[in-house]
N, C-alpha and C positions, 0 to 999 in steps of 0.2 A: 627363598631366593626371589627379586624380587622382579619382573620386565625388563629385557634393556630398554634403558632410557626413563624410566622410573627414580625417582628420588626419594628420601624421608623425610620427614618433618616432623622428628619429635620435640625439635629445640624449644621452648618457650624461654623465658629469664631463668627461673629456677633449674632449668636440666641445664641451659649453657654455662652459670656460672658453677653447677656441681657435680654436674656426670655429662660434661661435654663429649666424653666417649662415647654415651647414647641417645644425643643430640640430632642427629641425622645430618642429611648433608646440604638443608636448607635449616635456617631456625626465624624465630617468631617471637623477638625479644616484644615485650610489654612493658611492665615496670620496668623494669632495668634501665627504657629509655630518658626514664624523669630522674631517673637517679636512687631510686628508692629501690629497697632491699627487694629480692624473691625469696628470701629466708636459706637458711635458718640465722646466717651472721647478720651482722650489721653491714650498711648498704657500702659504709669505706672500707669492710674490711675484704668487698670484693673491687675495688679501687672506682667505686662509683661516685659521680659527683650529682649533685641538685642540678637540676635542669628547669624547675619552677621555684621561686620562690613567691612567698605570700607577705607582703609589706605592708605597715601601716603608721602610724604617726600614734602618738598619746596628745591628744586634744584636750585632757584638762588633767591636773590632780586637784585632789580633793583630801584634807584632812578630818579622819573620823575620827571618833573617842571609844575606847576600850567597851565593851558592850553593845556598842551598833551595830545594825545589821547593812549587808550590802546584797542590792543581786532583785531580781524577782521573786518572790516568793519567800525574801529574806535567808537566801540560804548561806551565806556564809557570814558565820558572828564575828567580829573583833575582837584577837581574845589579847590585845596590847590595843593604846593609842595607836591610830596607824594610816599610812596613808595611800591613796587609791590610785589608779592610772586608770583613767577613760580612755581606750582604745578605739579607732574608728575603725572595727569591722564586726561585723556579726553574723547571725545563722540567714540570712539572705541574703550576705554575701558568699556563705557555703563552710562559716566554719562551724562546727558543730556544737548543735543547741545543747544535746546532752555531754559535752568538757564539763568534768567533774573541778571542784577545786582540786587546786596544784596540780591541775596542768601545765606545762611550763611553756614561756612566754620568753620572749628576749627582746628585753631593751636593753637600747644603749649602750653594750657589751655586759650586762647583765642578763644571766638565767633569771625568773621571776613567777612566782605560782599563780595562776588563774583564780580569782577569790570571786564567788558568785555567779548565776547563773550569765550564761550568753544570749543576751537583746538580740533584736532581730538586727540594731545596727553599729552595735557597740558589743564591750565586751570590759571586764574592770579587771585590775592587774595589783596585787597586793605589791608598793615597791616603795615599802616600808626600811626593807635594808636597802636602798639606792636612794637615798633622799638628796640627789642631785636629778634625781628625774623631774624633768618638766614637760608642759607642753610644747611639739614640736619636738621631742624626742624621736629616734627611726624606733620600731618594731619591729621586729621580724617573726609573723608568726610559723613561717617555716618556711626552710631553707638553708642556705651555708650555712650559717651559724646556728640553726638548731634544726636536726633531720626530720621529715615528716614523718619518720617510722617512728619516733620519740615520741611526739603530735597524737598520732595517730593508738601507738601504745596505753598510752595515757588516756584517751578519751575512750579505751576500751572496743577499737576498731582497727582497720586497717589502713596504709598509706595508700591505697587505691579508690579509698572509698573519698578520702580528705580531697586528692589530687583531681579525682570527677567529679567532686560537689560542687565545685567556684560557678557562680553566676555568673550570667553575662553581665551586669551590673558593674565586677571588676574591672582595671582597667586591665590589658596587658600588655606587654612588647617583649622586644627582645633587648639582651644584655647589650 
């Protein structure tokens, strides 16, 4: 029992979107406020929306030939003719250096794999099946059109870690 005039505070994201019975009678949303899951569901199937997105443009493609290599370090091989998208963001602007390939990426209403490691200021995008992609294409590397918990899954980390990594370098505002 607990002082009159005392309250709890167990709520964080995860206990209010799943055991709001023992939540207490103050709570302490976190994630939840950017729009990104507290687990275990997916962040819409607790009626959450993005509340950051991470935007960027494709500044060039580039047509390789089956066997080249793309990336630092050459890590990802061409295994068709194929063609690249140069993204304008990278690991100083906070997205993550270690995104594996296929990671996914969205342009221009296309899903699209990550091919290659992540530059400090770019980032290359296989959009081999989108060959109306060009420069001056939007990106979206996370947000409404593709969750950071997706992002985040995939790069073998969390949406908390993505969503406090952006340098101040970014621009931001509001919608």
């Amino acid at each position: 029992m607990l002082p009159t005039g005392w309250q709890t505070s167990l709520g964080n994201s995860a206990a209010i979107v799943n055991t709001s019975q023992y939540a207490g009678e103050m709570v302490r949303p976190g994630i939840a406020l950017y729009g990104a899951t507290p687990g275990p569901l997916a962040a819409q199937a607790y009626g959450l929306q993005p509340a950051m997105l991470l935007n960027s443009a494709v500044i060039a493609v580039q047509a390789i030939k089956k066997g080249q290599w793309v990336g630092y370090g050459s890590r990802w091989l061409a295994g068709r003719d194929s063609l690249i998208a140069i993204v304008a963001c990278g690991y100083a602007d906070g997205y993550p250096r270690h995104a594996p390939d296929g990671v996914p990426v969205w342009i221009d209403g296309h899903i699209m794999p990550l091919a290659g490691r992540v530059s400090m200021d770019m980032l290359t995008v296989d959009v081999t099946d989108h060959p109306n992609c060009k420069p001056g294409s939007p990106v979206q590397l996370w947000g409404e059109h593709l969750p950071v918990d997706v992002v985040a899954t995939a790069s073998g980390t969390i949406g908390y870690e993505l969503l406090c990594a952006l340098s101040q370098r970014v621009p931001v505002g509001l919608a």
